[in-house]
FINUFI-278462 format. One record per residue (C-alpha): residue number from 1; y, x, z. Coordinates in pm, 1 decimal. Each point is the difference from the previous one (the first is absolute). Example, Ala and Ser with C-alpha at 12.3 -4.5 7.8 and 13.67 -1.06 7.14 Angstrom:
REM residues 2
1_-450.0_1230.0_780.0 $
2_344.0_137.0_-66.0 $
REM end
This chain:
REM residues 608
1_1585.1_-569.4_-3877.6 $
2_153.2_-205.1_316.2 $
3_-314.4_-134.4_158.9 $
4_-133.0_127.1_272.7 $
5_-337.5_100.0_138.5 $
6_-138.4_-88.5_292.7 $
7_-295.2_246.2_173.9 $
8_-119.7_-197.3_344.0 $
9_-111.7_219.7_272.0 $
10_-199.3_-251.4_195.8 $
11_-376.0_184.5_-64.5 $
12_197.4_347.6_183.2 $
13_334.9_30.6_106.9 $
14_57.3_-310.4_173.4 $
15_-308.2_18.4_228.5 $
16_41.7_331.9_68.1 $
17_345.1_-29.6_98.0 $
18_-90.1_-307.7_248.3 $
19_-350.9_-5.4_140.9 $
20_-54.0_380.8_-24.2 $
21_-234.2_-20.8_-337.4 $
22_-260.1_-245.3_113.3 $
23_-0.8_-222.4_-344.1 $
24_-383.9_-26.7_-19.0 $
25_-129.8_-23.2_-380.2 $
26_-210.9_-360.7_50.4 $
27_374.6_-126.9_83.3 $
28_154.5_96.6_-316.8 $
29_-281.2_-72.4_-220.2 $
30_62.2_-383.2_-9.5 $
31_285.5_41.6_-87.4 $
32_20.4_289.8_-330.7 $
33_-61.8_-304.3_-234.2 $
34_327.7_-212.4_135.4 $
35_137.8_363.3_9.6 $
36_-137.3_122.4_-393.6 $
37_191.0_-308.1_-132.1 $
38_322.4_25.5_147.8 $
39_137.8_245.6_-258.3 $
40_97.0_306.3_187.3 $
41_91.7_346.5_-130.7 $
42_-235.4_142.6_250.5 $
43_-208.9_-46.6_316.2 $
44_64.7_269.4_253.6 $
45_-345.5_17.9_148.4 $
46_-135.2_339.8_110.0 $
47_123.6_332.5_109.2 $
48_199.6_55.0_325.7 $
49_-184.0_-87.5_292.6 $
50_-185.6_-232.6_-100.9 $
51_-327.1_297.6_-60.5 $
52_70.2_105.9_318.9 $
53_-13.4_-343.4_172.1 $
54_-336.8_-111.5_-233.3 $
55_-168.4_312.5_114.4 $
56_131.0_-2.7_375.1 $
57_40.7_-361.7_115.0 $
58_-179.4_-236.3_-275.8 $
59_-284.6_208.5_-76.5 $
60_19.1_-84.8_-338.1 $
61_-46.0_253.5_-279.1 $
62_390.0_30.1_-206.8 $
63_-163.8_96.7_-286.6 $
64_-221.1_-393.2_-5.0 $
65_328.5_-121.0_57.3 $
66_202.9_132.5_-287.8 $
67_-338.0_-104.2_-232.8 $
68_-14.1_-331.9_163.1 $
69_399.9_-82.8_-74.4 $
70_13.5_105.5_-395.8 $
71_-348.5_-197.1_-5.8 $
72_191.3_-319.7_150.6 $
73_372.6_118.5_-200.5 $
74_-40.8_44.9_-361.6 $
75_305.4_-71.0_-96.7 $
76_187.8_162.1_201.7 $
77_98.3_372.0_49.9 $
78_-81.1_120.7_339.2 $
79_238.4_271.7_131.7 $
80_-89.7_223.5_332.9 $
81_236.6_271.2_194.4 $
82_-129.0_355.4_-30.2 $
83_163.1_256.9_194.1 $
84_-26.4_241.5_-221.2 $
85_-184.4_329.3_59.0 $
86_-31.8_-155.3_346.9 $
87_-181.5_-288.2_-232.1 $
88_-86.7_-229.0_356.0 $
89_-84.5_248.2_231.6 $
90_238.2_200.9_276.3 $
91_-35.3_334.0_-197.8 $
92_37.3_161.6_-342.6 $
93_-288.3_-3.8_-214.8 $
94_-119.3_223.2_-268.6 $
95_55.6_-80.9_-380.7 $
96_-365.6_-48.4_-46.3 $
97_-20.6_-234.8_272.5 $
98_345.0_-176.0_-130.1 $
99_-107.5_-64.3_-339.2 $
100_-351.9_-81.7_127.4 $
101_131.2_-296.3_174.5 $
102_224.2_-104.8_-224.7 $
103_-248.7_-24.2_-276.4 $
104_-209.9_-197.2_236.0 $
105_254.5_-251.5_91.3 $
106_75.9_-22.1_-383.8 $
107_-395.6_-51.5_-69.9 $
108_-7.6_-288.5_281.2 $
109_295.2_-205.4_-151.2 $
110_327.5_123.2_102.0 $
111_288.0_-31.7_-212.3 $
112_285.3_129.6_119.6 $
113_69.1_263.3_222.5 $
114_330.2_52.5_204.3 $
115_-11.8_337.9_89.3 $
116_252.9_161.6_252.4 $
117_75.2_282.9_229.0 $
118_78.7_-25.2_366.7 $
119_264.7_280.8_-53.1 $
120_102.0_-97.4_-370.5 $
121_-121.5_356.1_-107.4 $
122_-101.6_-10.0_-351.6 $
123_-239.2_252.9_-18.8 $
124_-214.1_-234.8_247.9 $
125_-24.8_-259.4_-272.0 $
126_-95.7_227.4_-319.9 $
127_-342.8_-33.2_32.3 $
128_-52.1_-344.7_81.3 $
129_211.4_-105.2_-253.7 $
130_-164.8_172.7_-292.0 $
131_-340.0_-91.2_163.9 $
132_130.3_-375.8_-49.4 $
133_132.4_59.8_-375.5 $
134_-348.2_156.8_-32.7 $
135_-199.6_-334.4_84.7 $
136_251.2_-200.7_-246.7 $
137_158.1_-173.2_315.0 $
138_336.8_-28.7_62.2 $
139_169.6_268.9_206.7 $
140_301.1_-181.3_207.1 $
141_229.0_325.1_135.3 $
142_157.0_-123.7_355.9 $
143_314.9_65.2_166.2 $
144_-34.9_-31.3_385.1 $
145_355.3_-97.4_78.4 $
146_133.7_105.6_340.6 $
147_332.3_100.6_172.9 $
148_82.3_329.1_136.4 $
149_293.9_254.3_-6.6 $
150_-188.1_165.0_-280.2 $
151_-109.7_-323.2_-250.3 $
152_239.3_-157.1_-213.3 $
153_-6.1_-164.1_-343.4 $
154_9.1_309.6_-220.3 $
155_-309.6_130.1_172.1 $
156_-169.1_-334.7_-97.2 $
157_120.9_62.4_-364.7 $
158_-149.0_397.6_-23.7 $
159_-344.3_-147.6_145.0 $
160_7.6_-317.3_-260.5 $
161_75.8_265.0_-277.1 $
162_-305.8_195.1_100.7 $
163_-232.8_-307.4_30.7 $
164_50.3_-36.6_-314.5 $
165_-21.1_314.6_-159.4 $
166_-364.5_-11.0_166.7 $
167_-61.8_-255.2_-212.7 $
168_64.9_-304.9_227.8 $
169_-93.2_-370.8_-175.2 $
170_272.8_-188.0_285.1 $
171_196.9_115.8_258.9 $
172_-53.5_-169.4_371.1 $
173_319.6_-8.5_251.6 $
174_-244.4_-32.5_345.8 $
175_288.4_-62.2_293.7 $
176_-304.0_-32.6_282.0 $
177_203.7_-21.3_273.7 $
178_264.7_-272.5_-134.3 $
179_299.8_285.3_-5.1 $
180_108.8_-144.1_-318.0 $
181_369.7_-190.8_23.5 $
182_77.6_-196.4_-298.2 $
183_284.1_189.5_-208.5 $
184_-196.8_327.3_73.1 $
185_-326.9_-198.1_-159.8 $
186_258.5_-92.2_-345.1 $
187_134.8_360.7_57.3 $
188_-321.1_168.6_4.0 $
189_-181.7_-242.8_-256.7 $
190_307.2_66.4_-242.3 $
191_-10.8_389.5_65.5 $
192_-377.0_-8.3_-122.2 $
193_19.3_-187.9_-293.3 $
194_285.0_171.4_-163.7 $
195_-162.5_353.2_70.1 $
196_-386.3_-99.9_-100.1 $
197_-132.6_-235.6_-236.6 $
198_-291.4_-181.2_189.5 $
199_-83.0_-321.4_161.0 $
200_117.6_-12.5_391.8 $
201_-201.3_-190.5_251.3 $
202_172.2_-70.1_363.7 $
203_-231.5_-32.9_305.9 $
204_193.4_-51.5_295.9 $
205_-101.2_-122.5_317.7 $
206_206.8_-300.9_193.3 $
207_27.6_210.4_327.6 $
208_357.1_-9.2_34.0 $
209_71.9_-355.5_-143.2 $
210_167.8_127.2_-347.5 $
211_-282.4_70.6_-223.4 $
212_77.2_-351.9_-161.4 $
213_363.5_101.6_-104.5 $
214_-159.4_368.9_-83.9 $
215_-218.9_-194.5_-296.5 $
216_270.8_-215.2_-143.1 $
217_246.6_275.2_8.8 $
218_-330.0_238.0_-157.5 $
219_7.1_-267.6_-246.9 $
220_313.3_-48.7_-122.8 $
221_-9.1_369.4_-38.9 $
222_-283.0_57.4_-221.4 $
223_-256.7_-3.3_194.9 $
224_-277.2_-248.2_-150.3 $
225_-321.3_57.1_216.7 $
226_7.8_-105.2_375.0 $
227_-263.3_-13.3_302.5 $
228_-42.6_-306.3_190.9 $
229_-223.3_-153.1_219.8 $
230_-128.1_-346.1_3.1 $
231_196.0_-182.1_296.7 $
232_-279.4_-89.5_220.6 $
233_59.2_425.0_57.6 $
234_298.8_69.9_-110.5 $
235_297.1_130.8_213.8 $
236_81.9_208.2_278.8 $
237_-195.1_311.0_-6.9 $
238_-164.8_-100.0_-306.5 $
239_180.9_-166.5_-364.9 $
240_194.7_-272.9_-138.8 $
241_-128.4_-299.0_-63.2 $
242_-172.5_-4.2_-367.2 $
243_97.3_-359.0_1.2 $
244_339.2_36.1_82.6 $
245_120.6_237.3_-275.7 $
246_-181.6_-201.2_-268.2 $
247_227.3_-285.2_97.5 $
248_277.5_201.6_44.3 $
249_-30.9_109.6_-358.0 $
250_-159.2_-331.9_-190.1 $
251_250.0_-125.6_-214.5 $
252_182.6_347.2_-83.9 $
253_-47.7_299.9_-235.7 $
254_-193.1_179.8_237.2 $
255_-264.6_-290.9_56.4 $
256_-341.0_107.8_89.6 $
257_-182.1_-291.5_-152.4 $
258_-237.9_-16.2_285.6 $
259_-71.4_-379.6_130.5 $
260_96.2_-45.5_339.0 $
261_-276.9_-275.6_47.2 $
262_-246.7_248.9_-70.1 $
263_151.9_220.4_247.4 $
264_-31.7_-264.5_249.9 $
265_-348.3_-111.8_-41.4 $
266_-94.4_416.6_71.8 $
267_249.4_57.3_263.4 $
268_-192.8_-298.1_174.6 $
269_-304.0_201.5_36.2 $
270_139.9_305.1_110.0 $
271_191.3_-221.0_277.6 $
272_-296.7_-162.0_126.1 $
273_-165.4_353.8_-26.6 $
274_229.6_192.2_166.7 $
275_-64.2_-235.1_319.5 $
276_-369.8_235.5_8.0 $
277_206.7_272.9_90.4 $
278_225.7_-75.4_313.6 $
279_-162.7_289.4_227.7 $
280_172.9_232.3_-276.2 $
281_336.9_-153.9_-31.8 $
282_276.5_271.8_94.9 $
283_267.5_-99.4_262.0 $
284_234.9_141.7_-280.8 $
285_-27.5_-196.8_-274.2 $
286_405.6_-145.1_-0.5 $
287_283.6_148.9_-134.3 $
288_82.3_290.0_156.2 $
289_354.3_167.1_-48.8 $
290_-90.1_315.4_205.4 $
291_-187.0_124.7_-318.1 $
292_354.9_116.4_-94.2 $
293_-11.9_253.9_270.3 $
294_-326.2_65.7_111.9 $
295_-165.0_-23.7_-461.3 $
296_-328.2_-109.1_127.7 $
297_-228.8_-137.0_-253.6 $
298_-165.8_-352.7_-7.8 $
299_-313.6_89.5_-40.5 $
300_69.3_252.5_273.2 $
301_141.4_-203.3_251.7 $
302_-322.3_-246.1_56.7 $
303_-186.1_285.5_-9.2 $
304_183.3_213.0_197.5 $
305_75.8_-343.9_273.8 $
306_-423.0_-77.0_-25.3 $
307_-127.3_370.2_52.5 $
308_283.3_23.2_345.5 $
309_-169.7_-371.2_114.0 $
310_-341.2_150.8_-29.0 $
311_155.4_243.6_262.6 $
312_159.1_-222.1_218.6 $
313_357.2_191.3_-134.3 $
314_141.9_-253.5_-185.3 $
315_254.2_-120.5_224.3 $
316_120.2_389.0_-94.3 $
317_32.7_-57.2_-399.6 $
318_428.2_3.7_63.5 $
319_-25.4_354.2_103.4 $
320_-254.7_118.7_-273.8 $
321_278.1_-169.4_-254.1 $
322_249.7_188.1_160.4 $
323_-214.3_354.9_-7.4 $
324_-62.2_-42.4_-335.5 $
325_320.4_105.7_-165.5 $
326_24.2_298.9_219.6 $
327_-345.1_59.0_-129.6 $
328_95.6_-12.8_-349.6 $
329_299.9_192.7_43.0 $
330_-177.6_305.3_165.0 $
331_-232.2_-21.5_-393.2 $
332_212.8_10.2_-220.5 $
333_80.8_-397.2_-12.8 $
334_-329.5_-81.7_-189.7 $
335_-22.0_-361.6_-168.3 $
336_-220.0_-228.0_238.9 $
337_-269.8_-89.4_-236.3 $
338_-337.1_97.2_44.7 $
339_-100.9_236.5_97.1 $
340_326.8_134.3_176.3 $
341_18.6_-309.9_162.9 $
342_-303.1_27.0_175.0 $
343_60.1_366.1_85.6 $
344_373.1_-71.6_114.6 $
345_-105.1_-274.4_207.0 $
346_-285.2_106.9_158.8 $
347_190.3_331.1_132.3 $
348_261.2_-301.5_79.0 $
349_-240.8_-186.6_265.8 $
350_-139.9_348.0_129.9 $
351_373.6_107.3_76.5 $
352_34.3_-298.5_173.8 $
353_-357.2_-94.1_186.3 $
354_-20.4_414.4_67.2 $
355_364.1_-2.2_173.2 $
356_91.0_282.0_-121.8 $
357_116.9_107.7_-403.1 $
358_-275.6_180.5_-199.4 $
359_-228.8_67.4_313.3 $
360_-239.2_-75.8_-224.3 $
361_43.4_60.9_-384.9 $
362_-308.4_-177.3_-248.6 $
363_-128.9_135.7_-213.4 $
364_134.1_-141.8_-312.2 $
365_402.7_57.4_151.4 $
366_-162.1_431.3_13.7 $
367_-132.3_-83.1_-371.0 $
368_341.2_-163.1_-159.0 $
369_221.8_279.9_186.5 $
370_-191.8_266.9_-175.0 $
371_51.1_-140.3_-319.4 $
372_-282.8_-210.8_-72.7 $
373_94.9_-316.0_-107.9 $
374_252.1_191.8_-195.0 $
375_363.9_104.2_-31.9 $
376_208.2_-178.0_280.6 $
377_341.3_-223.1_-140.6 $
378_192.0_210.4_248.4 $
379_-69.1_320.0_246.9 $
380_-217.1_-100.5_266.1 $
381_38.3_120.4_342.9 $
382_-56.3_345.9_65.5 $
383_-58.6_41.4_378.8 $
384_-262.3_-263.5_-53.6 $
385_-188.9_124.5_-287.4 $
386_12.8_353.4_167.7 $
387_-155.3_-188.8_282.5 $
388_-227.0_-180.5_-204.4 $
389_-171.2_294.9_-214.6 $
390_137.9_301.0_136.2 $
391_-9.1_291.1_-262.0 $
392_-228.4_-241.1_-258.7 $
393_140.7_84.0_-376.7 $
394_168.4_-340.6_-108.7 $
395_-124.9_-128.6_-309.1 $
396_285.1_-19.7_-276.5 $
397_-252.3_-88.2_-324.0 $
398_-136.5_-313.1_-72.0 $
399_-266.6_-36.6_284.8 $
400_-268.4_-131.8_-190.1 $
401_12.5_361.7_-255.4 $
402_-128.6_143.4_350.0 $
403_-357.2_-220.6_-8.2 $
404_-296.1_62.2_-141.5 $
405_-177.7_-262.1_-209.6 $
406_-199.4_-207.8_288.0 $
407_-173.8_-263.2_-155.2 $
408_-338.2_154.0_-6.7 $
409_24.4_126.4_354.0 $
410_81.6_-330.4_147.1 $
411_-277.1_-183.9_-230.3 $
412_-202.3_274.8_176.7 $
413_125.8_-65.6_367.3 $
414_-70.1_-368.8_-30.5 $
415_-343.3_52.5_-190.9 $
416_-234.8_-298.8_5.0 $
417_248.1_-240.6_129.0 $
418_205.9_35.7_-300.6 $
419_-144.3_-252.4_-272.1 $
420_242.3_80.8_-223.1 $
421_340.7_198.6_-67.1 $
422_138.1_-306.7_149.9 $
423_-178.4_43.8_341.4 $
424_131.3_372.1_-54.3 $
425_327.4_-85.8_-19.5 $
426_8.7_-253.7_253.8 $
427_-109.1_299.7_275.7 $
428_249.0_231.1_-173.0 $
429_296.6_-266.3_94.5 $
430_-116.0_-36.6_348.4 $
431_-256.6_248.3_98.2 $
432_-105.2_-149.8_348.6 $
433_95.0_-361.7_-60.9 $
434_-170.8_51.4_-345.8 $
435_-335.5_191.7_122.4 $
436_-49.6_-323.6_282.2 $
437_35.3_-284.0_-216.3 $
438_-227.7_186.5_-240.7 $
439_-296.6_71.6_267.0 $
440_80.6_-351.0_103.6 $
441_-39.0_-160.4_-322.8 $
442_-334.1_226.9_-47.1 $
443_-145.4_-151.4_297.5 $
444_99.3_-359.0_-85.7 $
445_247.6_-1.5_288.1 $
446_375.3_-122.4_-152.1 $
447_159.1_-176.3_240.4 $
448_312.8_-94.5_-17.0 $
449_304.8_-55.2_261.2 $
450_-1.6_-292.0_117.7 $
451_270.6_-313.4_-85.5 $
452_-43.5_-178.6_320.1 $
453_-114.6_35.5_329.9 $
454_-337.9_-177.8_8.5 $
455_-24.1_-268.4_268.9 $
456_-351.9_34.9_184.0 $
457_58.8_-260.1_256.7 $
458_-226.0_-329.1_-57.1 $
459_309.4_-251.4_-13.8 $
460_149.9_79.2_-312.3 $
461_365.8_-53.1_69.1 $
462_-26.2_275.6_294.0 $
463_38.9_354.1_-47.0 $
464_-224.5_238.9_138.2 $
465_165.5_220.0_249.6 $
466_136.3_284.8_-216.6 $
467_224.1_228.2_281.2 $
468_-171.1_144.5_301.4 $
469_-65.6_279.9_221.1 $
470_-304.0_174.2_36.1 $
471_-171.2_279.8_236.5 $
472_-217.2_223.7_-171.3 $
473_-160.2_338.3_246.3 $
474_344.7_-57.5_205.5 $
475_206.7_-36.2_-223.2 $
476_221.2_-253.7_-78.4 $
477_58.4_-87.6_-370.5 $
478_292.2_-280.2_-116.0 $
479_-170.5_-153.5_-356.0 $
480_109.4_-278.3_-210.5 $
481_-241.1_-104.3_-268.9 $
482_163.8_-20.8_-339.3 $
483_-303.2_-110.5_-221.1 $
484_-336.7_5.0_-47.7 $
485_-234.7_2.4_-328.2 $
486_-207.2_-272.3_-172.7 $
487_-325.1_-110.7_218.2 $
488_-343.8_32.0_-113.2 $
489_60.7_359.8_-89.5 $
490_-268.5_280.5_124.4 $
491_296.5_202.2_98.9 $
492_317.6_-209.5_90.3 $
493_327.8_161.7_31.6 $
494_248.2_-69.6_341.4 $
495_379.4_93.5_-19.9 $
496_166.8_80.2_327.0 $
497_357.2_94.6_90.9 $
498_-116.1_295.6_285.4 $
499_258.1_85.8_240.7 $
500_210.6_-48.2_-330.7 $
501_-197.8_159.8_-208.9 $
502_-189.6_-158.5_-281.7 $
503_-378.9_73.5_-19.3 $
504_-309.3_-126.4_-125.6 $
505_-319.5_-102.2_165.9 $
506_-326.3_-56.0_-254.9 $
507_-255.0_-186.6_202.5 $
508_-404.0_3.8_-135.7 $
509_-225.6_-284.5_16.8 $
510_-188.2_122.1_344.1 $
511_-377.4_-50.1_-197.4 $
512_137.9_261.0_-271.6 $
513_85.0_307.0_228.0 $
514_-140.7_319.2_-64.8 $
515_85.6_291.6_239.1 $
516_-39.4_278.9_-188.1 $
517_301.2_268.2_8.2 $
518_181.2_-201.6_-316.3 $
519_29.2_-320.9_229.2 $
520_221.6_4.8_263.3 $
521_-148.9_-316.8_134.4 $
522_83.6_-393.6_8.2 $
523_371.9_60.9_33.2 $
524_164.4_287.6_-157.7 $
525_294.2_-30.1_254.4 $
526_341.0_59.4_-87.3 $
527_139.4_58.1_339.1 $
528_32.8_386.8_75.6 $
529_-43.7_115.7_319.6 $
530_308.8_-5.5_227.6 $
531_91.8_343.3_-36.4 $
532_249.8_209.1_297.8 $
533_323.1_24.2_-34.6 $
534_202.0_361.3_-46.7 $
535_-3.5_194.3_289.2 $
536_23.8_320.8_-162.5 $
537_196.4_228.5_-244.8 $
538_-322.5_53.5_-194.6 $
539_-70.5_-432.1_-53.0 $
540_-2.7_-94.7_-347.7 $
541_152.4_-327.2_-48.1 $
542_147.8_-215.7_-300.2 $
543_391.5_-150.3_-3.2 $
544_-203.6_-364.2_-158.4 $
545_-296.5_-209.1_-3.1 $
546_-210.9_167.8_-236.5 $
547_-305.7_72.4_-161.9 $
548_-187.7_316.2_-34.8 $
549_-55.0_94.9_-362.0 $
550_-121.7_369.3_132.2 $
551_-69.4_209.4_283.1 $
552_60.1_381.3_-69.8 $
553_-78.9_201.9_282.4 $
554_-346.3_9.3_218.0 $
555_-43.7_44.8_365.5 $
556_24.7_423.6_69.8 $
557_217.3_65.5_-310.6 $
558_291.1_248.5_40.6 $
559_319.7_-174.4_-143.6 $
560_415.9_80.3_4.5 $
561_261.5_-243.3_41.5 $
562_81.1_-189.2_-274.8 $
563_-324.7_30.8_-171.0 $
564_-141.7_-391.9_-127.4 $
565_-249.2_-96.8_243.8 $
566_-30.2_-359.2_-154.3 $
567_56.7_-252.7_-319.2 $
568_116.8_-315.5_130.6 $
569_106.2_-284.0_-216.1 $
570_279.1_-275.1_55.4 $
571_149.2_-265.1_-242.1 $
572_-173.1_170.9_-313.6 $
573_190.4_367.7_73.9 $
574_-274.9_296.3_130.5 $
575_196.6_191.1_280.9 $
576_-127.3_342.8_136.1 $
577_14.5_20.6_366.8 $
578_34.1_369.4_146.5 $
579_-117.9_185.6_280.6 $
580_292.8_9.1_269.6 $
581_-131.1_357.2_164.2 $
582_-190.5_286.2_-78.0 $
583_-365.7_-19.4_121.0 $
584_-350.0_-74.6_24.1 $
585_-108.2_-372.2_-118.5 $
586_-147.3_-113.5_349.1 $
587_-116.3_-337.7_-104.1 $
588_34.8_-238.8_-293.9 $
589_7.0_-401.7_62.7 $
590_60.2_-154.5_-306.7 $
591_-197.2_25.6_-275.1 $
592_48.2_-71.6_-394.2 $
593_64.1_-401.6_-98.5 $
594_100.1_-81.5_363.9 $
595_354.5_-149.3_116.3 $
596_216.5_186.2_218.2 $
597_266.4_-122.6_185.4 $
598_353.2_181.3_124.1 $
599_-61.7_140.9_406.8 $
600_-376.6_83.3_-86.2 $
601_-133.3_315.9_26.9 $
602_-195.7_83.3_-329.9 $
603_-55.6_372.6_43.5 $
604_48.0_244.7_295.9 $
605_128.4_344.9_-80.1 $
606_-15.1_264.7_251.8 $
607_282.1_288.5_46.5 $
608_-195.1_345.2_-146.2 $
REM end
């Protein structure tokens, strides 16, 4: 069979990869009819960020979403991106918890999972896999293609035989940083198909400018199912143009069948609908030939270029590309693919914003070098990971054989805001982001990010003032509004860039205040206090603006040097931040849920 199938990433991939996962659900709804009748293979709708985003940024619940879209698609399968025993989170689950959610996403209309590991290690996909065969869905094994001193094509060919000995419906090619050249995409494609017998899909994003020539030469070598995007988002850091390859093809053996006029009339809407979404648009969204050297993934990159903005470092984004492959040398030249991307770039902008290399190590970078994610594709550094975990045993099992079943316990943890396993599950992906937009949603207070700044000024075609200093108990704050919530709500929500820092003000209708000791009063203010700057060998200070997820230590506590005196939390990745002495805690001045910037003192330690 010659033709091939088209799967259109336009519902996922293509906003995540160029306005940072934003793609609310009432802007795809009008369209799944156009959508259901165009005749795809599949709909890649779910899975990646796109939880993550719903839960953080939209407020919307990614469990309504997934119903909503097989409710509005009948026809067509709808495919998401699991990660695995990662599933969408940043850490390894257990199997109950894997096949829990995979059950659920089966029960709420998925169809097709594409299930992958950030390192390629097998053993990471077992269980998801059979969980999937389980629920009678297909089970899509994935390659994540990259390019190292240790990868080549007969790698690629041991991992495809081993996908499929798992029992693997279709193979998936995922090239998520554009690395692909076009006679190593016919090299590869060819390599696979003579050495397994199962259908090959090729997503590859346009990063580099070749993912075009990738397809056809992916095509030509037996490849018959391809990703695209519809061309309203198509291209640079994203896909090709749906559009363009069904023209490209019409007319020959490998034909698609789909009508282009049909593929018009929806990429209309999404143009006109991607115009809602300019504060979001990445300043990388071209072709970009660097991703050669520096393998950085679309998705990643407006990401990555929207999380340095928010900290007034994005005029610093060449030297995080150039960090990152010294980065992914020192472990073990991982694939970049979530969640090692995250991890590798994160460590990335700390090297860089901290000054110095590995100052400051997160959390995650201490939890891969052990051996959690899994088995390395080459020897990672060994100075650092001595530096990292010191005499810690490094895992060499499967990680997840080392987890108890946790289900019940985080059902438990969550209790009454859990409606369902879904609700569980949702706070087992993201425990913080997951617990707030619960306890939001129980107190009828979703509110999502804002699209626009709102104009308040009475002549319409003026903008209210939106950048401006302000004095607050002597001191001097620099704040640039960046949104604000819908009007006539009890509580309305303010967003704020604070000396760089994003933050959040919720203001109460004044006639609704009570001041009891759960009401901090008509403006929960956002703005720490100006805190001193180090003087001191004992100051505890972060390397980045930050916020604190926990404070460990209490004011008279005996502690060493080195001990973990705080949880902070930057770009998604938890980072412990030590004591720099030996001491007595003297005084503490930050306290959990508030943002911390670099040059602030957060605790004093004095010498014992």
């Amino acid at each position: 069979m010659q033709k091939v199938h088209i799967t259109d990433v336009i519902l996922r991939d293509a906003h995540q990869s160029l306005i940072a996962t934003r793609l609310r659900t009432e802007d795809m709804l009008p369209a799944c009819a156009m959508l259901d009748d165009i005749g795809y293979w599949s709909l890649e709708c779910w899975g990646g960020a796109t939880f993550d985003a719903c839960l953080r940024f939209l407020k919307e619940d990614p469990w309504e979403r997934l119903h909503k879209l097989k409710q509005a698609l009948p026809k067509t399968r709808l495919q998401m991106l699991l990660r695995g025993q990662n599933l969408l989170g940043y850490r390894h689950y257990s199997d109950d918890v894997v096949q829990k959610f995979i059950a659920k996403a089966a029960d709420n209309g998925m169809d097709v999972f594409r299930i992958f590991d950030a390192l390629n290690d097998v053993r990471n996909l077992k269980t998801a896999i059979e969980a999937t065969k389980a629920a009678g869905k297909h089970a899509q094994g994935t390659i994540c293609y990259t390019t190292s001193p240790v990868h080549d094509i007969a790698g690629y060919v041991a991992l495809a035989k081993d996908l499929a000995n798992l029992g693997c419906d279709s193979l998936a090619i995922k090239d998520m940083a554009g690395l692909l050249t076009p006679y190593a995409a016919g090299e590869l494609v060819k390599a696979l198909k003579d050495a397994v017998d199962l259908p090959l899909h090729l997503h590859c994003h346009a990063t580099s400018g070749l993912a075009e020539m990738c397809q056809l030469k992916a095509i030509e070598a037996g490849c018959r199912h391809i990703d695209t995007a519809l061309s309203s988002w198509a291209g640079g850091t994203s896909h090709p143009p749906t559009e363009s390859l069904v023209a490209a093809l019409r007319g020959t053996p490998y034909d698609t069948g789909l009508d282009l006029d049909k593929l018009q009339a929806v990429n209309s809407y999404f143009a006109e609908v991607r115009k809602k979404y300019r504060r979001y648009e990445s300043e990388f969204t071209g072709i970009d030939t660097q991703v050669h050297v520096f393998q950085v993934p679309g998705g990643m990159i407006s990401n990555l270029a929207n999380q340095l903005k928010e900290r007034n470092a994005l005029d610093r984004i060449g030297e995080v590309y150039k960090e990152i492959p010294q980065v992914r040398k020192d472990l073990g030249y991982p694939p970049l693919v979530t969640p090692t991307s995250q991890i590798v770039g994160t460590q990335a902008v700390l090297n860089v914003l901290t000054g110095k290399r590995y100052e400051t190590i997160t959390n995650e970078v201490k939890r891969y070098l052990q051996g959690g994610y899994g088995k390395a594709p080459a020897p990672v550094d060994a100075d650092l990971r001595n530096r990292a975990i010191g005499n810690e045993d490094v895992i060499d099992c499967r990680p997840a054989d080392l987890l108890k079943p946790e289900f019940d316990n985080l059902r438990q943890d969550i209790g009454e805001l859990a409606l369902n396993d879904e609700d569980v599950l949702s706070y087992a992906m993201f425990p913080e982001v997951g617990r707030q937009f619960l306890e939001q949603r129980a107190n009828h207070n979703l509110v999502p990010e804002p699209l626009e700044i709102e104009s308040r000024a009475a002549d319409a075609t003026k903008k209210a003032p939106t950048e401006f200093n302000v004095a607050l108990h002597g001191e001097s704050y620099h704040v640039k509004v960046t949104g604000a919530g819908p009007k006539n709500q009890t509580l309305r929500h303010f967003y704020f860039m604070v000396d760089g820092v994003p933050e959040e003000i919720v203001v109460e209708t004044l006639d609704e205040i009570v001041l009891d000791g759960g009401t901090q009063g008509a403006i929960k203010s956002a703005i720490s206090r100006k805190r001193a700057k180090p003087s001191a060998e004992g100051d505890v200070v972060v390397g980045m603006p930050c916020n604190v997820l926990d404070v460990l230590v209490k004011v008279g506590q005996q502690i060493s040097a080195g001990q973990a005196v705080l949880i902070t939390e930057a770009m998604k990745m938890e980072t412990e931040v030590t004591a720099p002495i030996t001491g007595t805690v003297k005084a503490v001045h930050v306290v959990k849920g508030e943002p911390a910037n670099p040059d602030e003192v957060l605790i004093e330690i004095v010498p014992a």
